[in-house]
C-alpha positions as CSV (number, residue, x, y, z in Angstrom):
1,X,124.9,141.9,129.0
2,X,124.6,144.4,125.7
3,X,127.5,143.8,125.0
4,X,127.2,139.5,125.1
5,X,124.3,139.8,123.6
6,X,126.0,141.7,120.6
7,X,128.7,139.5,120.4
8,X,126.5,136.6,120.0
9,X,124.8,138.2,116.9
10,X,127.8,139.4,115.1
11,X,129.4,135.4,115.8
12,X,126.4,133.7,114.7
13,X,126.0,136.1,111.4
14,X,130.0,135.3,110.8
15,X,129.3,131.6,110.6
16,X,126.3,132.2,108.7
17,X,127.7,134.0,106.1
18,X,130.6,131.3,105.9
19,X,127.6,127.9,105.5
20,X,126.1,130.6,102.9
21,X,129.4,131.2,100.8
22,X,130.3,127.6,100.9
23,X,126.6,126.9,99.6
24,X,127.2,129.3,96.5
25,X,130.6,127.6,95.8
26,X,129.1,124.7,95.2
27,X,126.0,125.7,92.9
28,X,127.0,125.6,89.6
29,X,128.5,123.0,86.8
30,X,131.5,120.8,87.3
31,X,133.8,118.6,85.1
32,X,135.7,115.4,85.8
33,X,137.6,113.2,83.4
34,X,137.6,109.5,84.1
35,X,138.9,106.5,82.2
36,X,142.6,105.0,81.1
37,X,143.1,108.2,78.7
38,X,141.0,110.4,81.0
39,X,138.7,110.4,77.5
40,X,135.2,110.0,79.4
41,X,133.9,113.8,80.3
42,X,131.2,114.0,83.9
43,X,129.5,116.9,84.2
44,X,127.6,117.5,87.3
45,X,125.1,120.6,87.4
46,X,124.8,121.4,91.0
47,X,122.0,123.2,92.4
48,X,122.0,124.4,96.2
49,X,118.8,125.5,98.2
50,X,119.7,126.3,101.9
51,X,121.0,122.4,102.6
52,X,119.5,120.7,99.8
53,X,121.5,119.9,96.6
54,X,119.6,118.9,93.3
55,X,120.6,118.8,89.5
56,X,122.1,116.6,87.5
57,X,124.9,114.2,86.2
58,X,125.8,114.2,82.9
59,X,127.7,111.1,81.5
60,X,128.1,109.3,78.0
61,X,125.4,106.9,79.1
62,X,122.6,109.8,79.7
63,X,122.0,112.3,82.7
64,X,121.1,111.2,86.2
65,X,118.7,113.5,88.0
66,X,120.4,114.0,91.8
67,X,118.4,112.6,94.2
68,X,118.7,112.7,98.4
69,X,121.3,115.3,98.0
70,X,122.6,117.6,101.0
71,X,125.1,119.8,101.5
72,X,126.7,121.0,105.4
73,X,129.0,123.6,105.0
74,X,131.7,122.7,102.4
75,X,130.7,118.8,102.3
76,X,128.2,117.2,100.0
77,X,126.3,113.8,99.7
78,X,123.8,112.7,97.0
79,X,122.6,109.8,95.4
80,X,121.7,108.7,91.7
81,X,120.3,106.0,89.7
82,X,121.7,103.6,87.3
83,X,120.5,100.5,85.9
84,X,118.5,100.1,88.9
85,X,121.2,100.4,91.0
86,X,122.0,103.6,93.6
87,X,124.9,105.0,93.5
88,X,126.3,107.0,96.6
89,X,128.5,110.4,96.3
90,X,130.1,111.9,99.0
91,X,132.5,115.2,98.4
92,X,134.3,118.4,99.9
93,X,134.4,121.7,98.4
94,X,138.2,122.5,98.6
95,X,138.7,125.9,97.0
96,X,138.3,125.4,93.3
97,X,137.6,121.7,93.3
98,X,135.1,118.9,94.6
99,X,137.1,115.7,95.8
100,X,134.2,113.6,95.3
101,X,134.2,110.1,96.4
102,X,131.6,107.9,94.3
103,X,130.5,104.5,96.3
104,X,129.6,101.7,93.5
105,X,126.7,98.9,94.1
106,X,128.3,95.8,95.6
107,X,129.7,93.8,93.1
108,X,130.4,96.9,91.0
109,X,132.9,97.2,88.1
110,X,135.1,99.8,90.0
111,X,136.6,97.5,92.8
112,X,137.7,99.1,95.9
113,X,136.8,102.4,96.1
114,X,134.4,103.0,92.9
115,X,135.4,105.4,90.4
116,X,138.7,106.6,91.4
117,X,139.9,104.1,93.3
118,X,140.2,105.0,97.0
119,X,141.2,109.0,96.3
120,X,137.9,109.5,94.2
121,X,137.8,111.8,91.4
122,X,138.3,115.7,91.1
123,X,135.6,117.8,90.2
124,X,136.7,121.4,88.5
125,X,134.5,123.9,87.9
126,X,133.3,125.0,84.5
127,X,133.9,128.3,83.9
């Protein structure tokens, strides 16, 4: 029974420690390049407390507080304003970078799949 007991512990502090590393992955700034020449710079400042993400989104147009954001494990969702409009994020920590998917208001100016079509864009970190 000790030794059940002890197993259980050591498992559940193993997959805790893997949700917390995840979470510190993503905290932090990231950079993606969009546009024909890949000439317009986003930075996103993420912040992670336990499964809540906050910060900010940095584009030429002006920042974007992060609102409804979430993180489980390696995957994030959040949400931000523009124009009156809310836009929808969705994304994967995948070692080194975010593949972020970024969903667009209906009739948006992205077509199919917002920014990056249906691959999304690819967040690296700044270092």
């Amino acid at each position: 029974m000790k030794r059940i007991l002890f197993s259980s512990v050591l498992v559940f502090t193993f997959l805790l420690g893997i949700s917390a590393t995840a979470s510190e992955g993503i905290t932090g700034k990231w950079r993606a390049t969009m546009g024909p020449g890949g000439d317009m710079v986003i930075t996103f400042d993420f912040k992670v407390n336990g499964d809540q993400l906050t910060g900010t989104v940095s584009t030429p147009m002006g920042d974007q507080e992060i609102s409804n954001g979430k993180v489980d494990g390696n995957s994030i969702s959040f949400e931000t304003k523009m124009m009156d409009s809310t836009i929808k994020h969705t994304g994967k920590l995948d070692g080194e970078v975010i593949k972020l998917k970024i969903e667009m208001p209906e009739g948006g100016p992205q077509g199919p799949g917002g920014p990056g079509g249906q691959d999304g864009i690819t967040l690296t970190r700044v270092k």
